[in-house]
LONU-43507 format. One record per atom (N, C-alpha, C): x, y, z. Coordinates in steps of 0.001 Angstrom, whole numbers, plus 500000, padded with zeros to 6 digits. Example, Ala and Ser with C-alpha at 12.3 -4.5 7.8 and 13.67 -1.06 7.14 Angstrom:
2
513190494310507800/512300495500507800/513200496700507800/512850497750507080/513670498940507140/512900500030507870/
//
This chain:
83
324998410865887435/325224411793888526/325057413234888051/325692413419887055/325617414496886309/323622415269886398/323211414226885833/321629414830885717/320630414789886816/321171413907887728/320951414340889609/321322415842889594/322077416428889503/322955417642890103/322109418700889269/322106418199887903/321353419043887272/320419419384887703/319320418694887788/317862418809888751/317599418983889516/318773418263890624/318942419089891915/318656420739891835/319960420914891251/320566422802891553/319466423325890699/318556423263889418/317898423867888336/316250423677888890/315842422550889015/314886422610888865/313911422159890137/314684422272891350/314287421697892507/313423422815893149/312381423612892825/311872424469893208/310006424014893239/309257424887894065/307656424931893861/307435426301893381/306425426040892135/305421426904891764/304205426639891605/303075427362890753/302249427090890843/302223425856889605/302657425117888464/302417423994887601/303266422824888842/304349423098889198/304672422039890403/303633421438891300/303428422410891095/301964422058892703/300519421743891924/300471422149890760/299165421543889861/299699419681889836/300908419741889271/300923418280888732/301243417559889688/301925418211890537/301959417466891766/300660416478892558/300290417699892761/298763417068893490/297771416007892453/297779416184891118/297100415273890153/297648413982889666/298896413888890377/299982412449889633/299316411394890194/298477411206891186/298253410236891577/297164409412890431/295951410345890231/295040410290889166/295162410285887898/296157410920887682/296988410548885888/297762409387885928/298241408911887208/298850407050887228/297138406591887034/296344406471887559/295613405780887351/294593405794886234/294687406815885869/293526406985884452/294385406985882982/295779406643882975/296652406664881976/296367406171881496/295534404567881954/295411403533880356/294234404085879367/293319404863879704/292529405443878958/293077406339878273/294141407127878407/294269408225877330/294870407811876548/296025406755877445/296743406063876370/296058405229874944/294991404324875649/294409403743874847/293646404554873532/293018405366873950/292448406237873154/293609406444871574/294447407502872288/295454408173871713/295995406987870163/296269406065871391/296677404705870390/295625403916869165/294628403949869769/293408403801868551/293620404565867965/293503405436867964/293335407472867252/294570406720865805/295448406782866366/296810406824865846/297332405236864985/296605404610865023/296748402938864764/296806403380863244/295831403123862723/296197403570861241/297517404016860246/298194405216860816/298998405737860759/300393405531861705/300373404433861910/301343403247862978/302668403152861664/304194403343862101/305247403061861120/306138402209861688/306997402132861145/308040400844861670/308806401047862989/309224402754862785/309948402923863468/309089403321864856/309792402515866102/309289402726867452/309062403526867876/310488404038867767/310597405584868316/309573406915867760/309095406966866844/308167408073866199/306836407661866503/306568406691867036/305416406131867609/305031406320868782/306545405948869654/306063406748871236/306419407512871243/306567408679870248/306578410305870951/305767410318871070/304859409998869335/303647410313868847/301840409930869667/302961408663870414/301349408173871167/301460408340872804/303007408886872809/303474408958874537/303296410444874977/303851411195873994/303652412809874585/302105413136875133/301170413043873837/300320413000874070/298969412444875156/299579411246875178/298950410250876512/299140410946877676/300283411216877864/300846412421879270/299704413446879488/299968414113878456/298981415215878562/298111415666878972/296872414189878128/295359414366878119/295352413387879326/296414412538880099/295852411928881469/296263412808882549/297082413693882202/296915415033883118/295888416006883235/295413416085881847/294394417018882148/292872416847882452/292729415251882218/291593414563882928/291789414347884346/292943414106885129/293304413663886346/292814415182886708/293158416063886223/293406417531886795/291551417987886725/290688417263886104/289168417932885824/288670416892886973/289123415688887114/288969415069888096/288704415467890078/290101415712889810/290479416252891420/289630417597891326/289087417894890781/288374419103891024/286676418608891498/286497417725891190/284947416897891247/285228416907893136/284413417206894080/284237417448895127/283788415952895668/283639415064894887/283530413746895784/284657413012895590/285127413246894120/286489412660893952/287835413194894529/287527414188895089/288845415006895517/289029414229896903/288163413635897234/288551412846898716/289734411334898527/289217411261897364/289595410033896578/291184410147896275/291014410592895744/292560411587894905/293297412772895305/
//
């Protein structure tokens, strides 16, 4: 409840990155397994025991680059009908 309230009262606002990622979430759900995948090849090699240092390492990143493909995407004038 606590971190409802938080987000509520703090961060419940539009700007202009709200309204970027907003409009691109649909296309970064769908093109995620590619960055992910990528990222995760990239990174296989250098794979450790521990889980957790793995999905920062292969999760932060995945976010990112399927945002910023979703985001070069919706800009394509046939795909923007799409997405």
């Amino acid at each position: 409840m606590l971190v409802l309230y938080v987000f509520k009262t703090f961060f419940n606002n539009n700007n202009y990155w709200t309204k970027k990622l907003s409009r691109t979430a649909f296309a970064a759900y769908v093109f995620q397994d590619i960055a992910l995948y990528s990222v995760a090849k990239i990174y296989q090699p250098l794979m450790t025991q521990t889980s957790l240092i793995n999905f920062v390492v292969v999760g932060i990143p995945s976010v990112i680059i399927a945002f910023a493909l979703s985001g070069v995407i919706c800009k394509t004038p046939k795909l923007k009908e799409i997405f």
